[in-house]
C-alpha positions, 0 to 999 in steps of 0.5 A: 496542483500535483499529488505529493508521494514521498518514499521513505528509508524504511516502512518503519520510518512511516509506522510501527509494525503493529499499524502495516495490514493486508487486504482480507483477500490475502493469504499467508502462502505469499504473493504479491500483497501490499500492507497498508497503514492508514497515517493522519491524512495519508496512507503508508503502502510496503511489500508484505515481503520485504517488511523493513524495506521502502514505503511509499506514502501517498495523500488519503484521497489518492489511496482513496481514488485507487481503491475505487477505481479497483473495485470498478475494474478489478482485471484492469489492476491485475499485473500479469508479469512474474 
């Protein structure tokens, strides 16, 4: 069985402003943040600088799955590109 992921137009087409948050360990002097929303069933994911850009939306067990498999192994998520 394969994992559905959808993008969507805008990350106003998944949720209102007011439901996108970042992590507690962002800060505002920018970066490379995610926002989140937590959808019935799924989860919203946009850049937390381009607000009105693309979302992509995934299934909860696989935002589930990858947070987890982050908090094991924080250095192995880290992208070393700018």
């Amino acid at each position: 069985m394969g994992v559905i992921i959808s993008t969507h137009t805008t990350a106003l087409d998944v949720a209102e402003d007011s439901a996108w948050f970042k992590s507690s360990y962002s800060n505002d002097t920018g970066g490379a943040c995610l926002e989140v929303a937590i959808l019935s069933h799924r989860v919203g994911i946009r850049d937390s600088k381009n607000l009105q850009g693309p979302a992509l939306v995934v299934p909860s067990a696989v935002w589930l799955s990858f947070v987890g498999l982050v908090r094991m192994d924080p250095r192995a998520y880290v992208s070393t590109s700018r």
